[in-house]
C-alpha positions in Angstrom: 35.5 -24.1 -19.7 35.5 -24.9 -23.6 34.9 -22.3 -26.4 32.4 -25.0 -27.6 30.4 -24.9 -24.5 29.8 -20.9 -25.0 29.4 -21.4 -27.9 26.5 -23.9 -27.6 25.4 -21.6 -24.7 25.2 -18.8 -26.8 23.1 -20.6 -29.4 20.7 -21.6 -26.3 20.5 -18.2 -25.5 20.0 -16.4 -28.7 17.1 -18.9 -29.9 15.7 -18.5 -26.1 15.6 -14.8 -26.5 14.1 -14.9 -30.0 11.3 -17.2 -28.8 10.8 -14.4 -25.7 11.2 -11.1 -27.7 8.7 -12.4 -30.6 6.2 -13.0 -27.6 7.4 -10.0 -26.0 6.1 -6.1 -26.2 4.7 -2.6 -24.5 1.3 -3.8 -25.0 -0.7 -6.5 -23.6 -1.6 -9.1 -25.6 -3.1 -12.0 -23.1 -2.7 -14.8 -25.8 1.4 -14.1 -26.1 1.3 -13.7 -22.4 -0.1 -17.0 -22.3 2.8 -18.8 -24.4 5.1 -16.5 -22.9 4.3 -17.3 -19.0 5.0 -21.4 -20.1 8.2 -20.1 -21.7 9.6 -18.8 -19.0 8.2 -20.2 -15.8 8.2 -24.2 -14.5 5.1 -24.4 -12.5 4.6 -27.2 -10.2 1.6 -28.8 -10.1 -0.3 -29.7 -7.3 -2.7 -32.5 -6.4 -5.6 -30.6 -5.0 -8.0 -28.1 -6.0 -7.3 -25.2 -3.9 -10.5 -22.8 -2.2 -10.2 -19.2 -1.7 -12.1 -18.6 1.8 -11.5 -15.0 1.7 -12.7 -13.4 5.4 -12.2 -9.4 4.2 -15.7 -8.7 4.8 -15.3 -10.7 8.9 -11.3 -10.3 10.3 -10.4 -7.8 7.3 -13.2 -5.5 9.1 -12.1 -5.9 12.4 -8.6 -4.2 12.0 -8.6 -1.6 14.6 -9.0 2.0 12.8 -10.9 1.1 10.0 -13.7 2.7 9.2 -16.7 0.7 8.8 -18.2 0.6 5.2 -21.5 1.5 3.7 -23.5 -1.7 3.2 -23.5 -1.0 -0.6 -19.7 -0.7 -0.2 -19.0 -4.0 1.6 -21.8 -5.7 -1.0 -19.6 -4.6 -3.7 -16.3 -5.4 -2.6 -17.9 -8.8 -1.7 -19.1 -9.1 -5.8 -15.7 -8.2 -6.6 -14.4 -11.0 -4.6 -16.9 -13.2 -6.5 -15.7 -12.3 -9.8 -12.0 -12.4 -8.8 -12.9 -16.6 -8.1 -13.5 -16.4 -4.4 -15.7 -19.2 -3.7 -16.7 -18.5 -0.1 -16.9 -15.5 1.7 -17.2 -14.9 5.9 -19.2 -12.5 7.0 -20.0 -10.8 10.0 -23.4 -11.1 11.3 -24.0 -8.7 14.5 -25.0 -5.4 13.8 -27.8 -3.8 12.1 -25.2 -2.7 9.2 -23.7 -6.3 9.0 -27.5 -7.6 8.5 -27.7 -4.9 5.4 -24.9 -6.3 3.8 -26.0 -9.5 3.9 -29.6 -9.1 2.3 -27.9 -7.0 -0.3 -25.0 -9.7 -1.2 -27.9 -12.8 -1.0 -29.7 -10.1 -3.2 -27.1 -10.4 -5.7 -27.3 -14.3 -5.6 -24.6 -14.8 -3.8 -26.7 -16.6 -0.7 -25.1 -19.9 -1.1 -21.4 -18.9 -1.0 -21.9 -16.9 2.0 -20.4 -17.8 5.7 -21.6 -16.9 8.9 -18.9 -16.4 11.7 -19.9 -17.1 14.9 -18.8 -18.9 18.7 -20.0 -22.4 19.5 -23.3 -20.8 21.2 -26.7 -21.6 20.3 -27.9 -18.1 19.7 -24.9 -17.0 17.2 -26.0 -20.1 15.1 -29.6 -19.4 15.4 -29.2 -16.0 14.3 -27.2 -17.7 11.5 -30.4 -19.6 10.4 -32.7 -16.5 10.7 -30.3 -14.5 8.6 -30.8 -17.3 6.1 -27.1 -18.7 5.8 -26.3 -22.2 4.6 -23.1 -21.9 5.7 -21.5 -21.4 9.0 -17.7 -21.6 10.9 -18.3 -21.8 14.7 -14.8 -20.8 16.5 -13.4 -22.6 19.9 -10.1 -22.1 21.8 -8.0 -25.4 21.1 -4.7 -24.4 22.6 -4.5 -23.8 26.6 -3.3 -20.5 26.5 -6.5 -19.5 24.8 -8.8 -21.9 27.8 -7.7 -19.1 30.2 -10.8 -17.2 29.3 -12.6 -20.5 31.2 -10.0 -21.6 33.6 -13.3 -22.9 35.5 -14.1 -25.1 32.6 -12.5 -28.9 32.4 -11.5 -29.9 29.1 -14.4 -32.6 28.6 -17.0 -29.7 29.1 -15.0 -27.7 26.3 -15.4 -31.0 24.0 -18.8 -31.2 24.4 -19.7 -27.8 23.7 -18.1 -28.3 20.4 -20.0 -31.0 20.0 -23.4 -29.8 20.8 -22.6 -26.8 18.5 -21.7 -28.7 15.6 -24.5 -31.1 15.8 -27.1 -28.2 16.5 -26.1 -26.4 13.5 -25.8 -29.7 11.1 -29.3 -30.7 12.3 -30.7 -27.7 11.3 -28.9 -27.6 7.4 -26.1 -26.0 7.6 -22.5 -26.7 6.1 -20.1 -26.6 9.0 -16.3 -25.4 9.4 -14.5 -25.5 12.8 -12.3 -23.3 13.4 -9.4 -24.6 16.0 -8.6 -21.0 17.5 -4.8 -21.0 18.1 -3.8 -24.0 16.7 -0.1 -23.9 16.2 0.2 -23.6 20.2 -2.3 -26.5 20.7 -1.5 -29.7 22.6 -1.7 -32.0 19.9 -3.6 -35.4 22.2 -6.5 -32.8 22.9 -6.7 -31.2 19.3 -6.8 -34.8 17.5 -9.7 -35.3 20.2 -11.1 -31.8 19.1 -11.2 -32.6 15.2 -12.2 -36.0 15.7 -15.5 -34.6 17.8 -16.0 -32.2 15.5 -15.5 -34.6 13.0 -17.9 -37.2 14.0 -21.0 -34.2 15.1 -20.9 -33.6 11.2 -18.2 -30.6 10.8 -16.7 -30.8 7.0 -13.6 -28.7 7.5 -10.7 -27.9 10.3 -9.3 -24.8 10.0 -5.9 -25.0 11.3 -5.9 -20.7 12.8 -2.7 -19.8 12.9 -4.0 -16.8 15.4 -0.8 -14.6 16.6 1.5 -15.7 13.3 3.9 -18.2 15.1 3.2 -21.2 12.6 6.2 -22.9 10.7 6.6 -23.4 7.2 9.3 -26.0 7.6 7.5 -29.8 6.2 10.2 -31.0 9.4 9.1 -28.2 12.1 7.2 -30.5 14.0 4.0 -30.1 16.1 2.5 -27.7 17.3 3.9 -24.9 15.0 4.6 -26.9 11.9 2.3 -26.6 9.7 2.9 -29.2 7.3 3.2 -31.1 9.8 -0.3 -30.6 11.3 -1.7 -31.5 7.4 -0.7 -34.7 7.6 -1.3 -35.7 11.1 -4.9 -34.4 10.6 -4.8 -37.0 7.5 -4.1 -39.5 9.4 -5.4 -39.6 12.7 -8.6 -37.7 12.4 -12.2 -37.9 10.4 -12.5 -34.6 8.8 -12.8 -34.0 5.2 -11.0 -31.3 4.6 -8.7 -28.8 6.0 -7.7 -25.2 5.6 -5.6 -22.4 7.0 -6.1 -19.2 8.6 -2.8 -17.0 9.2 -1.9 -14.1 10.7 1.2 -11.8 9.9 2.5 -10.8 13.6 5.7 -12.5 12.1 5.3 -11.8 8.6 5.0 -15.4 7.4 1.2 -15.5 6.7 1.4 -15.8 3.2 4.4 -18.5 3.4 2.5 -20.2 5.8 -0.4 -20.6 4.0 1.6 -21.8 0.8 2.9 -24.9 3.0 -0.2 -26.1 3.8 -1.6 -25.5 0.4 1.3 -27.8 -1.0 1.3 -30.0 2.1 -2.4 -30.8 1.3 -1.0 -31.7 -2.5 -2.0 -35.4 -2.6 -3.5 -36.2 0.6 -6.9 -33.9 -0.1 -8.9 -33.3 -2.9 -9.5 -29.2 -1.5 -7.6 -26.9 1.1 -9.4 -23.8 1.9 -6.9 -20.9 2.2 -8.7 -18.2 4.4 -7.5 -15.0 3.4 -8.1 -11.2 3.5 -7.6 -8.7 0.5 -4.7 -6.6 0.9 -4.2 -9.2 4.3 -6.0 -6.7 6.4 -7.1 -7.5 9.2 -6.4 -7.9 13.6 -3.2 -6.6 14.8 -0.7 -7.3 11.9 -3.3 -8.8 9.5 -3.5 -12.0 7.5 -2.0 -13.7 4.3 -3.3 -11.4 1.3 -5.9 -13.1 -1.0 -4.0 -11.4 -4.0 -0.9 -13.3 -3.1 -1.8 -16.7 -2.7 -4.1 -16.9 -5.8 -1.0 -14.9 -7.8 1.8 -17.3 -6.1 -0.8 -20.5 -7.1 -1.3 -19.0 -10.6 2.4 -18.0 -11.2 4.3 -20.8 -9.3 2.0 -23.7 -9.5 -0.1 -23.0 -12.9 -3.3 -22.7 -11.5 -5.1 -20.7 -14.1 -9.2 -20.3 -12.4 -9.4 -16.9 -11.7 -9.9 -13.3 -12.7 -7.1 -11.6 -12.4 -8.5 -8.1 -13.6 -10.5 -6.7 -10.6 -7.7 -7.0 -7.9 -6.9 -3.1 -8.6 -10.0 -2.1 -8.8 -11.1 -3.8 -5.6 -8.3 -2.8 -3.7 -9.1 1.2 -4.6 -12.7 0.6 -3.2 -11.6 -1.5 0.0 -8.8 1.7 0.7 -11.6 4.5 -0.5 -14.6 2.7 1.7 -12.7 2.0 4.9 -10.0 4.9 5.1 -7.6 1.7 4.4 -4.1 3.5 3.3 -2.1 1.2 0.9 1.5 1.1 0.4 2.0 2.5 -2.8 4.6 -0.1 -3.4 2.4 -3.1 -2.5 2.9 -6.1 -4.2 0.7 -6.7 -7.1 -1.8 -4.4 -6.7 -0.1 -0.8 -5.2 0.2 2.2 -7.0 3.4 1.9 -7.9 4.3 -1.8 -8.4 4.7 -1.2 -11.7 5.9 2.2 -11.7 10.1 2.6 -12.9 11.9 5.5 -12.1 15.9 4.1 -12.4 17.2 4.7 -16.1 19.1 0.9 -15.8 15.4 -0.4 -14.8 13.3 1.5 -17.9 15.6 0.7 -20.4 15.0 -2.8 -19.2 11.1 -2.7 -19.8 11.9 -0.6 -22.9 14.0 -3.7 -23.8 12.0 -6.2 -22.8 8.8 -5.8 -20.2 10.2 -9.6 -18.8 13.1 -7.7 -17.4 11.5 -5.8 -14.3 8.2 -7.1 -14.2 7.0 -10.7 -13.6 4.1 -10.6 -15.5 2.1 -7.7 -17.2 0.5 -5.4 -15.3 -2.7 -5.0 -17.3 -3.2 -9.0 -15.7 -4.3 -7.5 -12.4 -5.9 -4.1 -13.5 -2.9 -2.1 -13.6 -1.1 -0.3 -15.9 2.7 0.3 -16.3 3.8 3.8 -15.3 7.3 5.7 -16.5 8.3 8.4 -13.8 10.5 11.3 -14.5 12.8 12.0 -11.7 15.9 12.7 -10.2 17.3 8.7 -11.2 15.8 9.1 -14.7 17.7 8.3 -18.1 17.1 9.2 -21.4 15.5 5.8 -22.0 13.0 6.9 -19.5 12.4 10.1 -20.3 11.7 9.3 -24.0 9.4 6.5 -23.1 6.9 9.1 -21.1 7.8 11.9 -23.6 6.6 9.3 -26.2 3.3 8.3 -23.9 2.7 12.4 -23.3 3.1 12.8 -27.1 1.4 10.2 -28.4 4.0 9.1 -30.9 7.6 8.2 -31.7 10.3 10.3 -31.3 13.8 10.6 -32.2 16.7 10.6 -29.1 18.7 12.7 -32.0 16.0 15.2 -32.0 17.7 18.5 -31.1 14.3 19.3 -28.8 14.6 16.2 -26.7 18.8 16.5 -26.5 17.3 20.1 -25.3 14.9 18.4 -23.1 17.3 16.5 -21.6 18.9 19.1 -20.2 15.9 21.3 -18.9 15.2 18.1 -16.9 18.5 17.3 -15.6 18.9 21.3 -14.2 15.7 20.7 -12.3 17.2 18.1 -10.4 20.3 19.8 -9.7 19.2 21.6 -6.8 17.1 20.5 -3.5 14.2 18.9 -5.5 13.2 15.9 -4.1 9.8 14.8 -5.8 9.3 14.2 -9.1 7.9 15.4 -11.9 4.2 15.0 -12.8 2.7 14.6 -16.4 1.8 18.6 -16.7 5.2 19.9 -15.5 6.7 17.5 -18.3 4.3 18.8 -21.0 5.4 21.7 -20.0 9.1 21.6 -20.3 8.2 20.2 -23.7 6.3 22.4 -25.3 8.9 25.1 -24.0 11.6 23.1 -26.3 9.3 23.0 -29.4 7.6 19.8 -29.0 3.6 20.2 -29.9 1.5 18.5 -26.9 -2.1 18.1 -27.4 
């Protein structure tokens, strides 16, 4: 390679770090964030307004071990949900506490985004209509595995249920979603029969249920698991509207899943409803994590609609209200995704934040946290001293060379954990440093 090619490379990459660095700093500052994300990442647009359908508060409740929350919890979490941009929320509808949460939630104006969930059967609907819904997603086996639970039924009998649901629950007001229960293992001639009967009793959305997780991503896996795929043979042989997506994670491909047939739906509708749970709990393995897809759409494709602030503090009262335990490296919202330990990684978000961390963490609710352990630099351990202090300090300081030591002897020996905030004030003060 040419010395003039570096050399114009080297011009790129000074004025590029300039631009980054000026933009650039400890703090959050949402306005430099702003110019900054457009600096640094290419989103792709998409053609279609994309629908949070966020079913915490219906599947996310149904993951075996959780405990059930207090009414005033699950109203909350559901106002949370609201804030965050959610704009329709399933609900379960069957038990005394269920019915609580509901008043409360239609109490707090939220009445007209709320979904009930419930089987083709006239009584689940009409409890629907008592509980005042306008609203409703009326599930139904599509794939034959799943018609095992009727073997005694033919398939014309299982049509016309659907029908007589859809039409019952349109004739009396409602807004109907069906939901095609394991689709990605459905016989295609029947499903297209399916949508298009749903279709033509007044249903406004499929949901494509990707029930045990074995969908494909692939926009050439064809039919029944491809989910791109399905998208656009829904488009084009069938009458519904709209279309949306409910994954599971038995293979841990929810979340990718759902991205296809977000950007499979990219020009062909004007909305796809991604049905999602917070934190993806939910049955068995769970379900594509609300957080992710609206920070994947926000990051990668520039969608800028929601509140990004209350994801932490929603995903504290989901784990505190249902005995939920979170990974404490969970993406985006864990306890320590934005924790650095590693002396190479803090002197990197000394540096420059950009370096370890995709985007602030102040964005989502969280804040950036410096641990002092057994991997720790100096970088590191001057960045917390500074944070314990509350000021600047000098790494030629003969107490934090002195410092340095005191913590590197701790770590000599068996110690495995690190150290916490006190321990650290401690060890200062002992070297001469004044901690308020």
């Amino acid at each position: 390679m040419k010395s003039n090619d570096f050399e114009a490379m080297e011009r790129t990459r000074r004025e590029y770090l300039e631009k980054i660095k000026s933009l650039s700093s400890l703090e959050f500052d949402p306005e430099k964030w702003a110019q900054l994300k457009k600096l640094v990442y290419k989103p792709i647009p998409l053609d279609v307004d994309v629908v949070i359908d966020d079913t915490t508060l219906r599947d996310g409740f149904q993951m075996a071990g959780l405990t059930n929350p207090r009414p005033s919890d699950a109203c909350k979490m559901a106002c949370l949900l609201r804030d965050i941009g959610a704009e329709r929320l399933e609900v379960l509808t069957y038990s005394k506490s269920d019915q609580e949460t509901i008043k409360m939630m239609q109490d707090e104006g939220m009445g007209g985004m709320l979904a009930a969930w419930s089987r083709a059967a006239k009584d689940d609907i009409d409890l629907a209509l008592k509980l005042d819904f306008k609203q409703i997603g009326i599930s139904h086996p599509v794939s034959y595995i799943h018609f095992e639970k009727w073997a005694d039924k033919p398939l014309q009998q299982l049509i016309e249920r659907i029908a007589e649901a859809v039409e019952y629950a349109k004739d009396h007001g409602l807004t109907v979603f069906v939901h095609g229960e394991d689709s990605t293992r459905a016989d295609w001639e029947f499903e297209k029969i399916f949508i298009n009967t749903a279709a033509e009793a007044g249903a406004s959305v499929y949901r494509i249920c990707d029930t045990i997780g074995c969908g494909l991503s692939d926009p050439q896996a064809p039919l029944p698991q491809g989910i791109p795929a399905k998208i656009r043979r829904i488009k084009k042989e069938t009458k519904i509207p709209a279309v949306e997506l409910h994954s599971h994670d038995d293979l841990g491909s929810a979340v990718e899943n759902t991205m296809a047939a977000i950007k499979a739906a990219s020009g062909l509708y004007d909305k796809v409803y991604a049905s999602t749970t917070f934190l993806g709990i939910g049955e068995r393995a769970g379900n594509a994590e609300t957080e992710k897809i609206i920070m994947m759409c926000y990051m990668q494709h520039g969608i800028d609609k929601w509140n990004l602030k209350p994801m932490r503090e929603l995903a504290e009262l989901i784990c505190s209200s249902t005995n939920y335990r979170l990974p404490s490296n969970k993406a985006i919202v864990g306890t320590e995704a934005f924790a650095h330990e590693s002396g190479i990684h803090v002197h990197g978000v000394q540096v420059l934040p950009l370096s370890y961390e995709p985007f602030p963490p102040e964005l989502v609710g969280q804040v950036r946290k410096i641990i002092v352990g057994k991997r720790s630099g100096k970088h590191g351990i001057k960045l917390k001293l500074e944070e314990v202090l509350g000021r600047k300090i000098d790494e030629d300081d003969p107490r934090f060379v002195q410092l340095l030591d005191v913590i590197k002897k701790k770590f000599e020996g068996r110690r495995r954990q690190p150290m916490n905030e006190e321990e650290l004030r401690q060890c200062a003060e002992k070297v001469g440093f004044g901690v308020g």
